[in-house]
N, CA, C and O atoms as CSV, one atom per row, in Angstrom:
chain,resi,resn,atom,element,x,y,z
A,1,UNK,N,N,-51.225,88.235,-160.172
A,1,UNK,CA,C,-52.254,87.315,-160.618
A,1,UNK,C,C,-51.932,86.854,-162.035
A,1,UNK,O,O,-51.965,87.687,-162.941
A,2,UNK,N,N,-51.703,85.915,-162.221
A,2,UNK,CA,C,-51.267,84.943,-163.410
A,2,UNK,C,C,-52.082,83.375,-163.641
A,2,UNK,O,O,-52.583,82.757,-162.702
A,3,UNK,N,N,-52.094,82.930,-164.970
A,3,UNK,CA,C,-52.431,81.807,-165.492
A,3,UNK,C,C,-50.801,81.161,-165.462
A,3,UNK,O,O,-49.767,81.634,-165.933
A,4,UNK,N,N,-51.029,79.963,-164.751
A,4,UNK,CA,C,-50.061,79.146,-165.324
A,4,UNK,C,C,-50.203,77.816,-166.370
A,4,UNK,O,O,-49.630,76.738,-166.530
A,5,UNK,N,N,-51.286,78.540,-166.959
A,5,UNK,CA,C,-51.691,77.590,-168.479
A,5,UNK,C,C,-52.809,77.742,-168.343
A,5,UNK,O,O,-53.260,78.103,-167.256
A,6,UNK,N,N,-53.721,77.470,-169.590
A,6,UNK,CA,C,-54.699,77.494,-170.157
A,6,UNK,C,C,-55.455,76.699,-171.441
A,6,UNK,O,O,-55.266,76.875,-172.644
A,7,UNK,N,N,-56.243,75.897,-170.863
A,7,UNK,CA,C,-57.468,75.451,-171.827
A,7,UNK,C,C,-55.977,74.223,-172.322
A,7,UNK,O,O,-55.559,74.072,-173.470
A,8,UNK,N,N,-55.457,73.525,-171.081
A,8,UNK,CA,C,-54.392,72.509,-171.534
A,8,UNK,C,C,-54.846,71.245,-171.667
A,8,UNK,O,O,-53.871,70.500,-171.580
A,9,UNK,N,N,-56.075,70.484,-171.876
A,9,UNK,CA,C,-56.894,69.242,-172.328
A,9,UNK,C,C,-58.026,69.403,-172.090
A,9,UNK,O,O,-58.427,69.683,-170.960
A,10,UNK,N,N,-59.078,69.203,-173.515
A,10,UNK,CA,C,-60.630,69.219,-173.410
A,10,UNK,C,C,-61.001,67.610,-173.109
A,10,UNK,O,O,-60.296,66.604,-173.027
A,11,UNK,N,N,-62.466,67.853,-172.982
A,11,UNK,CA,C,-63.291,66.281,-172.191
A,11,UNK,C,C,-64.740,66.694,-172.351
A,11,UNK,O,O,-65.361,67.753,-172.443
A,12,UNK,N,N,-65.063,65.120,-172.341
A,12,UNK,CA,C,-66.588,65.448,-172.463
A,12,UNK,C,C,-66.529,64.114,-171.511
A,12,UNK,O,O,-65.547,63.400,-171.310
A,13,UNK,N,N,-67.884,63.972,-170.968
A,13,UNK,CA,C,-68.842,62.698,-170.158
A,13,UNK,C,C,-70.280,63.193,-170.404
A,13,UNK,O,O,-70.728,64.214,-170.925
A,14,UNK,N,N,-71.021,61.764,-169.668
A,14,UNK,CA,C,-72.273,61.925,-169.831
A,14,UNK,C,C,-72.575,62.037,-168.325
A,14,UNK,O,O,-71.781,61.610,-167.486
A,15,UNK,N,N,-74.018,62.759,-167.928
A,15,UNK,CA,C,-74.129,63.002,-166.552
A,15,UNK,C,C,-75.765,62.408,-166.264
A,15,UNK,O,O,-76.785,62.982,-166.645
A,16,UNK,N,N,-75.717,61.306,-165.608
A,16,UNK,CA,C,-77.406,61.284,-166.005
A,16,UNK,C,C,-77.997,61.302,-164.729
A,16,UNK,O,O,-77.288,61.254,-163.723
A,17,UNK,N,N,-79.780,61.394,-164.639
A,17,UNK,CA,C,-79.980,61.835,-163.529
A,17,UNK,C,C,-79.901,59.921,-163.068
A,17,UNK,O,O,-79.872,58.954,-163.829
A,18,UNK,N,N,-79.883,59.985,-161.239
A,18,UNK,CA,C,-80.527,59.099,-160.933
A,18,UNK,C,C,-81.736,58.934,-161.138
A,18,UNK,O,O,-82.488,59.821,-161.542
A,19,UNK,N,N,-82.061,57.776,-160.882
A,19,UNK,CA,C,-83.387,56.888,-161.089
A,19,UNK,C,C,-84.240,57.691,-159.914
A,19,UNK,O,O,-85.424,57.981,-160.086
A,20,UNK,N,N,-83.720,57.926,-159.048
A,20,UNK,CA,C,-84.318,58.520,-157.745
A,20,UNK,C,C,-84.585,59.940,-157.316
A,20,UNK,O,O,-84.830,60.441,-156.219
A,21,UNK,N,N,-84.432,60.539,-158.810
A,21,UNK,CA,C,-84.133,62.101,-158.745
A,21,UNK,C,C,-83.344,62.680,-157.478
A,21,UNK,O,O,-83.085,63.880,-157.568
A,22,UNK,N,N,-83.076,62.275,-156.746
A,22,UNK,CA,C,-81.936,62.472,-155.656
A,22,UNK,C,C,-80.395,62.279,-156.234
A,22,UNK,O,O,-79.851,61.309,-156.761
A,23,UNK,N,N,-79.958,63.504,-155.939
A,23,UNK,CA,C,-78.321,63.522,-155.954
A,23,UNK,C,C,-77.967,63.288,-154.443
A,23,UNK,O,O,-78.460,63.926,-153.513
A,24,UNK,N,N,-77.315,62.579,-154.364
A,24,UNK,CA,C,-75.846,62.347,-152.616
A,24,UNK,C,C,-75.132,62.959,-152.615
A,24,UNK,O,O,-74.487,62.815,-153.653
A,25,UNK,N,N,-74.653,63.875,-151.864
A,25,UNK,CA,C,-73.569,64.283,-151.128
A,25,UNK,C,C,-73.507,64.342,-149.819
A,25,UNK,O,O,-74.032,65.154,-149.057
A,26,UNK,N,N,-72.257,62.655,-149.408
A,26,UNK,CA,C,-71.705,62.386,-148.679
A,26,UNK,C,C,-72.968,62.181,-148.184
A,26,UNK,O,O,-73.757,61.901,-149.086
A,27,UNK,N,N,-73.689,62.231,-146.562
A,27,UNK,CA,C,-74.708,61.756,-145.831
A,27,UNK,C,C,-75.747,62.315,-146.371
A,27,UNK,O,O,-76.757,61.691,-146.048
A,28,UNK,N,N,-76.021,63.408,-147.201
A,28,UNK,CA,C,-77.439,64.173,-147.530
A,28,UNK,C,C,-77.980,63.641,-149.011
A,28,UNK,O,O,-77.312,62.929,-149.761
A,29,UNK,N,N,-79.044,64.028,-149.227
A,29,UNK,CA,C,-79.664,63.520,-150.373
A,29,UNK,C,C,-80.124,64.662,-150.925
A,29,UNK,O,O,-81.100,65.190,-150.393
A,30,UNK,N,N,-79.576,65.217,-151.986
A,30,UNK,CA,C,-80.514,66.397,-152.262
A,30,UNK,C,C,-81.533,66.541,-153.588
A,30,UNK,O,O,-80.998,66.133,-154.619
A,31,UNK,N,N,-82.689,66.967,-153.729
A,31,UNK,CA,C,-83.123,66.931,-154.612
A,31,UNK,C,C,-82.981,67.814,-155.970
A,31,UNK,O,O,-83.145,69.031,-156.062
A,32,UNK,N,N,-82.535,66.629,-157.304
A,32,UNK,CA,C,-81.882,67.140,-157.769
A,32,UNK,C,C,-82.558,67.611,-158.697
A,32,UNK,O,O,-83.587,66.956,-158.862
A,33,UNK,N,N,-82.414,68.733,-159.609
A,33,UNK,CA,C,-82.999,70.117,-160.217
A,33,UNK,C,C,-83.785,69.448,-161.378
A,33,UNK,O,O,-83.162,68.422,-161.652
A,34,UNK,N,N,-84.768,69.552,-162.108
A,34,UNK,CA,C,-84.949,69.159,-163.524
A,34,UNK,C,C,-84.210,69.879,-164.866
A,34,UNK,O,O,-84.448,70.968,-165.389
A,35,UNK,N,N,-83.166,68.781,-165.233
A,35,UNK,CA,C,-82.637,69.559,-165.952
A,35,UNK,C,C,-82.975,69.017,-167.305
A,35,UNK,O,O,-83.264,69.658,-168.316
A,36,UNK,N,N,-82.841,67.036,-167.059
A,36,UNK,CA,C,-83.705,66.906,-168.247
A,36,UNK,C,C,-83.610,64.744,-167.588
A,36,UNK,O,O,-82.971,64.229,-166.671
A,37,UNK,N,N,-84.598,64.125,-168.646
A,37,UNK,CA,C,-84.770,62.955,-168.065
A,37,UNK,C,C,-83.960,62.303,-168.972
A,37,UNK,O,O,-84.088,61.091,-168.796
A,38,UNK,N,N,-83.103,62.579,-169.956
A,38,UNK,CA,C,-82.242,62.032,-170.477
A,38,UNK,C,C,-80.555,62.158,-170.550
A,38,UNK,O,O,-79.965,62.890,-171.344
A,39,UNK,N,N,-80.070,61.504,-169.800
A,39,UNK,CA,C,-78.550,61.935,-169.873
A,39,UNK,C,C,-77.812,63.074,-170.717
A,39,UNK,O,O,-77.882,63.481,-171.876
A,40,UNK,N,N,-77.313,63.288,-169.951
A,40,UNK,CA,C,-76.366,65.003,-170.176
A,40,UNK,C,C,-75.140,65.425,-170.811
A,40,UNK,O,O,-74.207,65.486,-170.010
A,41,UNK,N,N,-74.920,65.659,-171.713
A,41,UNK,CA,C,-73.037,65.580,-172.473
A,41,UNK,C,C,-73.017,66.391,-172.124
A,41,UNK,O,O,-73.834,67.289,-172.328
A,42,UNK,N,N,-71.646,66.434,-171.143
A,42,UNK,CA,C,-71.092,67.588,-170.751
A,42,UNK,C,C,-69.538,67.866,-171.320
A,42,UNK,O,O,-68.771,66.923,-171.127
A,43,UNK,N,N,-69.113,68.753,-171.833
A,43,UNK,CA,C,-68.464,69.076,-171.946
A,43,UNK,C,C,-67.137,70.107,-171.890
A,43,UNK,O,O,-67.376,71.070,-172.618
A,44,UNK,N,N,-65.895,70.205,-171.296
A,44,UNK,CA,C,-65.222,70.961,-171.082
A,44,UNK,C,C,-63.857,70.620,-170.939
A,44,UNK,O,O,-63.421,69.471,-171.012
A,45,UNK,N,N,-62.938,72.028,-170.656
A,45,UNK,CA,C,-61.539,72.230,-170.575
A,45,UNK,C,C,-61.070,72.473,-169.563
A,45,UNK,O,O,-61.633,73.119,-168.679
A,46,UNK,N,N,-59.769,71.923,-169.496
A,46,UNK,CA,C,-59.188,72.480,-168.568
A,46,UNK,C,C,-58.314,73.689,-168.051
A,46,UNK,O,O,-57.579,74.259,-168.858
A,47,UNK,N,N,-58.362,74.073,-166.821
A,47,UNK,CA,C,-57.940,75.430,-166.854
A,47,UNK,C,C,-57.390,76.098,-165.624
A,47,UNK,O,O,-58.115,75.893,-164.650
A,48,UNK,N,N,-56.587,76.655,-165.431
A,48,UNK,CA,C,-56.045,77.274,-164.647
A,48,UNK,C,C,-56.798,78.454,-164.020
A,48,UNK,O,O,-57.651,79.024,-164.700
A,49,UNK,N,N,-56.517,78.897,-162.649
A,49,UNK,CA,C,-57.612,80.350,-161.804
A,49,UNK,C,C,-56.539,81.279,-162.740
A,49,UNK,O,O,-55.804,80.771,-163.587
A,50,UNK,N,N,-56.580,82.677,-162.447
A,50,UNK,CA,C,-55.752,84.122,-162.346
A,50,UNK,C,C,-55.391,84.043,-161.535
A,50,UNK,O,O,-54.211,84.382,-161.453
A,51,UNK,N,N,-56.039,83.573,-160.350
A,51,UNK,CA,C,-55.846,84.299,-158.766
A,51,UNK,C,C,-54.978,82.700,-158.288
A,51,UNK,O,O,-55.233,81.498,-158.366
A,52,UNK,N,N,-53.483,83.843,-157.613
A,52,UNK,CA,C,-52.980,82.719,-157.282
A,52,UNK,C,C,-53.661,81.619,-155.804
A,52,UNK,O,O,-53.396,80.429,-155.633
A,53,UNK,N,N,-54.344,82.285,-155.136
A,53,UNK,CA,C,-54.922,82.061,-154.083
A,53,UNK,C,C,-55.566,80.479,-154.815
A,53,UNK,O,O,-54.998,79.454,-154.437
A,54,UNK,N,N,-56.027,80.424,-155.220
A,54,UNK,CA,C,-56.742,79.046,-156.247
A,54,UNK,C,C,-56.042,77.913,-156.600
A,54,UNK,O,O,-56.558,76.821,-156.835
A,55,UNK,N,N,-54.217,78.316,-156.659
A,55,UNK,CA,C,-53.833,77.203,-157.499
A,55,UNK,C,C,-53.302,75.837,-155.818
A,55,UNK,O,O,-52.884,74.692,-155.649
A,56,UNK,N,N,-53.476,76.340,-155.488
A,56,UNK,CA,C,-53.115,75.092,-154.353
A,56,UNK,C,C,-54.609,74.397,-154.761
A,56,UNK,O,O,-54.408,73.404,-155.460
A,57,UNK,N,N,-55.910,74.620,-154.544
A,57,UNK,CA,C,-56.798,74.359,-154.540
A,57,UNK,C,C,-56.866,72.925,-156.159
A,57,UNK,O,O,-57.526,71.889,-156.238
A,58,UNK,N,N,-56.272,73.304,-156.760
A,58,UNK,CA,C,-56.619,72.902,-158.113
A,58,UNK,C,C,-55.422,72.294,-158.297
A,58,UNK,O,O,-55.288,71.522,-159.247
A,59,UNK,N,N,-54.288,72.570,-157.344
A,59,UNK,CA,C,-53.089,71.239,-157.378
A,59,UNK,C,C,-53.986,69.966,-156.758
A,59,UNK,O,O,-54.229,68.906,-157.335
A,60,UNK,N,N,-54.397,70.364,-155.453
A,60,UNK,CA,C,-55.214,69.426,-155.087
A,60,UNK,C,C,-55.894,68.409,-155.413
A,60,UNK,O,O,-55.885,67.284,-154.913
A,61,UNK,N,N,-56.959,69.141,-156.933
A,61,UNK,CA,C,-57.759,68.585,-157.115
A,61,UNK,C,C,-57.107,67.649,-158.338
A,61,UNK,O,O,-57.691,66.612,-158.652
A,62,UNK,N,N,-55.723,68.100,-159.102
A,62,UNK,CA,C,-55.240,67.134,-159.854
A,62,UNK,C,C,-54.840,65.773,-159.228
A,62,UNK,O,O,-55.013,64.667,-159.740
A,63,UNK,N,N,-54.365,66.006,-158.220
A,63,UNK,CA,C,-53.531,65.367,-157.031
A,63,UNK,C,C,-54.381,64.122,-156.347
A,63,UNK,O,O,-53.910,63.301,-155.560
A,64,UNK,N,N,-55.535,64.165,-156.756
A,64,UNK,CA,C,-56.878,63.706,-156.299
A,64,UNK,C,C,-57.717,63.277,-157.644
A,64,UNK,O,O,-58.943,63.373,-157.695
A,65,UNK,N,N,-56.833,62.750,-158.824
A,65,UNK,CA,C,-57.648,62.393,-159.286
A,65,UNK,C,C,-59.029,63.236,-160.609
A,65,UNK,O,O,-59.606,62.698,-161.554
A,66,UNK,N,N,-59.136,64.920,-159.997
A,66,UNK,CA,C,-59.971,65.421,-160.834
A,66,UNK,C,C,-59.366,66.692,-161.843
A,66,UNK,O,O,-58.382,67.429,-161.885
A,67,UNK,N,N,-60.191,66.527,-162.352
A,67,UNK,CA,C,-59.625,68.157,-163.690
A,67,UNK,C,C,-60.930,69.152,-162.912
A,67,UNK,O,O,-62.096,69.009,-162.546
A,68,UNK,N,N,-59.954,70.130,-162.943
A,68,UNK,CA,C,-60.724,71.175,-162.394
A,68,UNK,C,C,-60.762,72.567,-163.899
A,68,UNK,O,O,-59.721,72.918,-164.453
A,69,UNK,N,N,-61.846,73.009,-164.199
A,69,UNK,CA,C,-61.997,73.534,-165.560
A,69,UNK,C,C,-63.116,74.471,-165.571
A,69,UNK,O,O,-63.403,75.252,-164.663
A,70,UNK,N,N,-63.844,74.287,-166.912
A,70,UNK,CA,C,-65.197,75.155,-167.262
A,70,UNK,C,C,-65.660,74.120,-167.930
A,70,UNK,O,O,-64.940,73.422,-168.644
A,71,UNK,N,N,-66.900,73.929,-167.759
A,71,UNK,CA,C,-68.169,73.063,-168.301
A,71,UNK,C,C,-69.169,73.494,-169.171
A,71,UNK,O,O,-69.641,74.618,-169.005
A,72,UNK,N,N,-69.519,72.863,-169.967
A,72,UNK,CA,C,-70.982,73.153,-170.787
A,72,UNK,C,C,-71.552,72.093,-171.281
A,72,UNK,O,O,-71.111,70.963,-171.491
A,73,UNK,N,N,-73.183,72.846,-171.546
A,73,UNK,CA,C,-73.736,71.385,-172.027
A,73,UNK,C,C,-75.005,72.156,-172.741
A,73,UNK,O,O,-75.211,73.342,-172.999
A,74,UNK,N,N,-75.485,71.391,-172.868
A,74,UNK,CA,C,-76.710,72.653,-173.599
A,74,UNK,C,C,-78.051,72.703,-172.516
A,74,UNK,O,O,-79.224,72.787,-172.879
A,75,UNK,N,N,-77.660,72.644,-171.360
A,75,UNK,CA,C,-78.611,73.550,-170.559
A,75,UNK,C,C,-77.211,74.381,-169.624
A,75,UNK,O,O,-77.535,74.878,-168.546
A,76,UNK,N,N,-76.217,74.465,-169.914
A,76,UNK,CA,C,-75.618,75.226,-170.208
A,76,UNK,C,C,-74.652,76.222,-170.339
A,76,UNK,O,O,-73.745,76.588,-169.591
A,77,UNK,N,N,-75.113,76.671,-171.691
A,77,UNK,CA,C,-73.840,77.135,-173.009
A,77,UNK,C,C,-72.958,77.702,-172.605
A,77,UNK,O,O,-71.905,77.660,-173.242
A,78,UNK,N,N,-73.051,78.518,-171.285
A,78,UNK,CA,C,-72.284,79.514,-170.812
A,78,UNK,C,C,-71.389,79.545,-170.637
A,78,UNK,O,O,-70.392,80.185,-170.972
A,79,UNK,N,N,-71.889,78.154,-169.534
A,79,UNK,CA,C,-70.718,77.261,-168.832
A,79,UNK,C,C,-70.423,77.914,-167.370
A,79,UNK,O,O,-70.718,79.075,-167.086
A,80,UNK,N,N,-69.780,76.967,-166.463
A,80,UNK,CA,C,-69.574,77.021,-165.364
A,80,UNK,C,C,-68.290,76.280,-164.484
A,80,UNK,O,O,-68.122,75.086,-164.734
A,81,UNK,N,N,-67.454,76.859,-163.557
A,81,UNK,CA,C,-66.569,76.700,-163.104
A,81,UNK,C,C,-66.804,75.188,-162.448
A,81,UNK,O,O,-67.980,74.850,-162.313
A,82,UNK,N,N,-65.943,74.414,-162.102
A,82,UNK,CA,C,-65.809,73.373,-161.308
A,82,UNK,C,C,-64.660,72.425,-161.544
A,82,UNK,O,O,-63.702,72.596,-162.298
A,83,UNK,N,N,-64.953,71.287,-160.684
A,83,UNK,CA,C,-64.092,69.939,-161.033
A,83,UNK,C,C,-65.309,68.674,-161.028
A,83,UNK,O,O,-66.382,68.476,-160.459
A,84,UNK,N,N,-64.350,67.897,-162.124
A,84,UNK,CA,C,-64.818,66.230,-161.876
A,84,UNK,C,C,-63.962,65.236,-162.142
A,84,UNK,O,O,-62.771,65.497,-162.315
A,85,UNK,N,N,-64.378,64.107,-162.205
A,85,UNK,CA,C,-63.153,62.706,-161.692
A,85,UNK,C,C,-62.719,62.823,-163.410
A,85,UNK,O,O,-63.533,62.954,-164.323
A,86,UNK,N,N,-61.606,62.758,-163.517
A,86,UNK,CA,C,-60.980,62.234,-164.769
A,86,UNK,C,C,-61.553,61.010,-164.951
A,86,UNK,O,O,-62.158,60.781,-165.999
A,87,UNK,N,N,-61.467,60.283,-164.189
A,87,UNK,CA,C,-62.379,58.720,-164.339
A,87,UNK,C,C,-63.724,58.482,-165.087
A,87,UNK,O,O,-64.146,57.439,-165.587
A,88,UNK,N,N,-64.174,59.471,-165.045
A,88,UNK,CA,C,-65.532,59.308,-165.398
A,88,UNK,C,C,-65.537,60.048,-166.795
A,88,UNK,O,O,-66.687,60.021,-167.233
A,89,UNK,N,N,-64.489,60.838,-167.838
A,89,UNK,CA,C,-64.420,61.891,-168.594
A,89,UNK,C,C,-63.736,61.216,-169.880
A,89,UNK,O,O,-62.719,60.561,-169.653
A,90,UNK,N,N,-64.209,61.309,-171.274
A,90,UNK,CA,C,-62.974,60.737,-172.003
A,90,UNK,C,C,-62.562,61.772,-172.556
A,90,UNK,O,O,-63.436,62.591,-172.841
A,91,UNK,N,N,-61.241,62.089,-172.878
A,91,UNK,CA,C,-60.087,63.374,-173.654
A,91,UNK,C,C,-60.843,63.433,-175.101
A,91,UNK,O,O,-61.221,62.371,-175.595
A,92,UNK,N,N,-60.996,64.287,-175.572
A,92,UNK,CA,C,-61.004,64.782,-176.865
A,92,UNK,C,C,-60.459,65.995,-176.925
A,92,UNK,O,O,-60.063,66.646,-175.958
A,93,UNK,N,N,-60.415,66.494,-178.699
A,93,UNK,CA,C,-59.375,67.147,-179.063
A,93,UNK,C,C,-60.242,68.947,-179.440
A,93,UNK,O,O,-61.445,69.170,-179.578
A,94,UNK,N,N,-59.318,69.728,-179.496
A,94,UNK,CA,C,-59.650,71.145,-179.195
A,94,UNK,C,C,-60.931,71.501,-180.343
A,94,UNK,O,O,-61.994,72.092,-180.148
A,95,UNK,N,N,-60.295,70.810,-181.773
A,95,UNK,CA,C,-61.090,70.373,-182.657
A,95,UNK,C,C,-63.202,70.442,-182.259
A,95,UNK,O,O,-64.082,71.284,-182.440
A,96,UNK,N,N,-63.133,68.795,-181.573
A,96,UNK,CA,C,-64.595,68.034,-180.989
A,96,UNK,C,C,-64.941,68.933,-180.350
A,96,UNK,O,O,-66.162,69.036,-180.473
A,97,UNK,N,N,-64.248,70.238,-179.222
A,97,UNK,CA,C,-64.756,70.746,-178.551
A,97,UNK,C,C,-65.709,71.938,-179.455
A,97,UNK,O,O,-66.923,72.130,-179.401
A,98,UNK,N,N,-64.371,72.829,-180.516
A,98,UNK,CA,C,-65.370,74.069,-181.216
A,98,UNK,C,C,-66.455,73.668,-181.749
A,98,UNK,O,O,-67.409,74.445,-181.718
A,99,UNK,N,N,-66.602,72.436,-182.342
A,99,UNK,CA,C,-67.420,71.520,-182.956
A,99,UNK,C,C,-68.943,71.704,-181.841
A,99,UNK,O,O,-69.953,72.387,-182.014
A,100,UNK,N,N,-68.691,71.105,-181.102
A,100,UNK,CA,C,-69.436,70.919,-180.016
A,100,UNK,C,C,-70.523,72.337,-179.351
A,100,UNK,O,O,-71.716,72.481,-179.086
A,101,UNK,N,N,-68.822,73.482,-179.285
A,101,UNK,CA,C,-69.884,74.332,-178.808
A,101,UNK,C,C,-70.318,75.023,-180.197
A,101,UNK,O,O,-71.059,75.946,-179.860
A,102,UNK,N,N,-70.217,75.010,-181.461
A,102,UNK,CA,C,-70.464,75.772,-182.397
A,102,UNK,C,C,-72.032,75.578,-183.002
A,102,UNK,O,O,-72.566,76.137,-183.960
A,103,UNK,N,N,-72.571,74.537,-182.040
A,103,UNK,CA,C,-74.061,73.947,-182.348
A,103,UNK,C,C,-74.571,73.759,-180.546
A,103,UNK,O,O,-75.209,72.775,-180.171
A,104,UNK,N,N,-74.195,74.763,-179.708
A,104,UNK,CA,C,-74.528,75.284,-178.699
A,104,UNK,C,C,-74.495,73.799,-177.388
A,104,UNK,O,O,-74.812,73.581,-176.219
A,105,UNK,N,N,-73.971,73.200,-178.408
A,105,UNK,CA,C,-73.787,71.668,-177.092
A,105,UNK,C,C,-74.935,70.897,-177.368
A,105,UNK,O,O,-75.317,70.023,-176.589
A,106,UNK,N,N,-75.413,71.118,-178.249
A,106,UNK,CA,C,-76.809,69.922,-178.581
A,106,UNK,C,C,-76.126,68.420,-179.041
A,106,UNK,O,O,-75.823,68.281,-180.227
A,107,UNK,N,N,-76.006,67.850,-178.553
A,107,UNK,CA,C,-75.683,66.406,-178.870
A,107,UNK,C,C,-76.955,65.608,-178.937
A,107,UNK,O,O,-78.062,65.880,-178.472
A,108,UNK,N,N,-76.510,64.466,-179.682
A,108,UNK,CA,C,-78.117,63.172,-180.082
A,108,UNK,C,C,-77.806,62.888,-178.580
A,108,UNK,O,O,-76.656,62.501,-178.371
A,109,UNK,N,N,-78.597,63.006,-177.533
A,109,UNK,CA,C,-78.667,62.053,-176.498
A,109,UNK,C,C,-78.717,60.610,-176.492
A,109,UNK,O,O,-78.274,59.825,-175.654
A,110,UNK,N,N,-79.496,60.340,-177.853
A,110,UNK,CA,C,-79.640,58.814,-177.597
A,110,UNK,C,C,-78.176,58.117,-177.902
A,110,UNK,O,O,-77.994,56.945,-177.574
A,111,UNK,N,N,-77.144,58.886,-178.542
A,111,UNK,CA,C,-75.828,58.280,-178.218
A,111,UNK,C,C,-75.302,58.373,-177.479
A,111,UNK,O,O,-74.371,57.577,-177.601
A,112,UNK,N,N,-75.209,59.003,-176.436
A,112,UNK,CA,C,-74.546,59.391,-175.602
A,112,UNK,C,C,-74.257,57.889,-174.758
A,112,UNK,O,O,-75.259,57.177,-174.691
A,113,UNK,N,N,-72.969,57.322,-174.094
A,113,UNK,CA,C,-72.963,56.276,-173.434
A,113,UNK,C,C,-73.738,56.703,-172.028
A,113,UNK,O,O,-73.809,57.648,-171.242
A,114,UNK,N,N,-74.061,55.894,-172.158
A,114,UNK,CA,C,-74.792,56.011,-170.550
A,114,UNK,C,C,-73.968,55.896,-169.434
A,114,UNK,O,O,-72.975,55.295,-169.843
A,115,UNK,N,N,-73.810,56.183,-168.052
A,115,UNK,CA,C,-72.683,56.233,-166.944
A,115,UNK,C,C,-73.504,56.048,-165.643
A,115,UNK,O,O,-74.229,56.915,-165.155
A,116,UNK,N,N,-73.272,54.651,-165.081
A,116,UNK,CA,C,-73.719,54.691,-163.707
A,116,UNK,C,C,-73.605,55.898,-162.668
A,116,UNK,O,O,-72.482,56.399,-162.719
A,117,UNK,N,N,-74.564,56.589,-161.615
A,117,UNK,CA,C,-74.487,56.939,-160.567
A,117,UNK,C,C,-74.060,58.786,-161.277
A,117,UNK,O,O,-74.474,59.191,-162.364
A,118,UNK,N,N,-73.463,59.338,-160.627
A,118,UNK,CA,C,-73.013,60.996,-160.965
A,118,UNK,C,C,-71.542,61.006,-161.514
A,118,UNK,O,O,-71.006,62.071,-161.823
């Protein structure tokens, strides 16, 4: 069980709810959690599993377009495993990130760019 790299480009986006409090996935609509009524900076890195069992999974998901990593935002700090579209994410530097989490991910929302859809 090995890393074949680690924490190799940070990112942030904004995540906002729909208008419809419904999130889509694919044919279902699900109702989506209150997390807050103002768009979301999310922020995170990218990152490699331990477990080699994972890295096909996460070739995949480069392969396709997404960074697969750890997330935070200030609902939250903890952070959590996943992927999302590079498309939707802009690069910043290791710098913006300590920055970021060193004030627990509180960003001015009202700057935040706004981003159609999820």
């Amino acid at each position: 069980m090995t890393k074949r790299w680690e924490r190799r480009r940070y990112f942030k986006f904004t995540w906002a709810v729909p208008p419809s409090g419904k999130v889509r996935l694919g044919d279902m609509a699900l109702d989506s959690f209150p997390i807050t009524d103002k768009p979301l900076v999310i922020y995170g890195y990218e990152s490699d599993s331990e477990f080699n069992d994972d890295h096909g999974y996460i070739d995949e998901c480069l392969w396709h377009g997404k960074v697969h990593g750890y997330w935070f935002s200030i609902k939250c700090v903890d952070g959590e495993w996943g992927s999302n579209p590079l498309a939707r994410m802009t690069q910043i530097s290791a710098e913006e990130f300590e920055l970021a989490k060193n004030v627990g991910f509180k960003v001015d929302w009202t700057r935040a760019p706004r981003k159609e859809g999820l």
